[in-house]
TIVEXMAR-689791 format. One record per residue: residue in three letters; x, y negated, z of N, C-alpha, C in turn. Coordinates in steps of 0.05 Angstrom, whole numbers, plus 5000, padded with zeros to 4 digits. Last residue first. Example, Ala and Ser with C-alpha at 12.3 -4.5 7.8 and 13.67 -1.06 7.14 Angstrom:
% TIVEXMAR-689791
SER525750455142527350215143525849995157;ALA526451145156524650905156526450665156;
***
This chain:
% TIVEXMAR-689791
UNK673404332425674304622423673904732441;UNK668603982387670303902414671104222414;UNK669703462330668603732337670603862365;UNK666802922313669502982328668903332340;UNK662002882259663202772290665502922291;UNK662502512197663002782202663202662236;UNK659902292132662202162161660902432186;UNK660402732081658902592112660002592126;UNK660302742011662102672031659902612052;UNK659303251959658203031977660203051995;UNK661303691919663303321919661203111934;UNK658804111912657703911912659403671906;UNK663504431945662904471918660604181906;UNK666303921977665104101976664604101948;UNK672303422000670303531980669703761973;UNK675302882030674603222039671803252026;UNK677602462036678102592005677202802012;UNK675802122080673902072066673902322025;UNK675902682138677402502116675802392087;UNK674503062166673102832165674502662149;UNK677903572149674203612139672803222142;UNK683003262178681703402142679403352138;UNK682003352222682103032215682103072184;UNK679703852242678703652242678403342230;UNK685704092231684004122219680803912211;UNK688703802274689703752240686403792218;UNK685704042317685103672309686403722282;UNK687304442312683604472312683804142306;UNK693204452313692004632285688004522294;UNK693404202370695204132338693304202316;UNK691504662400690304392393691304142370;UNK695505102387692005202379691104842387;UNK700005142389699804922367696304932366;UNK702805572419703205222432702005022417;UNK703806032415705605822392706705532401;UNK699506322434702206312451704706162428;UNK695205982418696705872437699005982446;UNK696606312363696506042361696706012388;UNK694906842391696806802367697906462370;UNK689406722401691106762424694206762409;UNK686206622358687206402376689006512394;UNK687207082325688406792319689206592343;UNK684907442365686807492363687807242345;UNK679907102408680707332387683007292388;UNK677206822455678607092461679507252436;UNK676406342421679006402447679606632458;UNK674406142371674506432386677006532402;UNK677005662356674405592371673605952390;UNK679405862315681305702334679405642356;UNK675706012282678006352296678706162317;UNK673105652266671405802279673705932300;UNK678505422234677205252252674705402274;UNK678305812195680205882210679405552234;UNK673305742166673005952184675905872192;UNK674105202150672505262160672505542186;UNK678105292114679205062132676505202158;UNK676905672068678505712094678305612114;UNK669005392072671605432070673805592088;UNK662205462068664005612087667105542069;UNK656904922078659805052065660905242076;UNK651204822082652705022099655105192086;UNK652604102082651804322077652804592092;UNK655003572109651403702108650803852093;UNK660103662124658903602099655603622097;UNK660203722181662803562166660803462133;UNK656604062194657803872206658803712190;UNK657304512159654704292158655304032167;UNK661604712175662004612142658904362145;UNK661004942231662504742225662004562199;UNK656905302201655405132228658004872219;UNK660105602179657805522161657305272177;UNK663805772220664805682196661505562190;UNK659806152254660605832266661205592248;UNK658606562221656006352218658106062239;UNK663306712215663506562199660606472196;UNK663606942271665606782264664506662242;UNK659807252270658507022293661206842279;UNK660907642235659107542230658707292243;UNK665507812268665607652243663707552234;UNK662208102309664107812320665007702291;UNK659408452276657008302292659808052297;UNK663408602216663508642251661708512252;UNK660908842157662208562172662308582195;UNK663509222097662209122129663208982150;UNK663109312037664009102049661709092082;UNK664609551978663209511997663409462020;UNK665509301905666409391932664609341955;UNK663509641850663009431869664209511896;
***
């Protein structure tokens, strides 16, 4: 079995991911879409600073955004929730 430790800032990254997935789905999904929507929300890590010096870190948090609220955006479940506008 592999063993596996999580930074205290990955930890806060992918409780945001869970926090986001509720949002969108009223569960506490964690997807890619999810945690790389947390990294774009963690302005001092290294994705987001990656992505603004690109120019695309509000491109990539609305693309993402307009996914998770899209009526074809399906959790293990396959429940759908009209989802709010998640602010960065």
């Amino acid at each position: 079995m592999l063993d596996v430790t999580v930074s205290p800032r990955m930890q806060e990254i992918l409780n945001r991911a869970a926090e986001i997935g509720r949002i969108h789905t009223g569960e506490r999904f964690v997807g890619t879409e999810n945690v790389l929507r947390a990294l774009v929300e963690d302005r001092n890590g290294i994705a987001a600073q990656v992505l603004r010096e690109l120019g695309v870190t509000e491109r990539v948090a609305q693309r993402l955004d307009k996914i998770m609220s899209s009526k074809t955006y399906r959790t293990p479940s396959h429940r759908i929730y009209p989802a709010p506008q998640i602010s960065s």
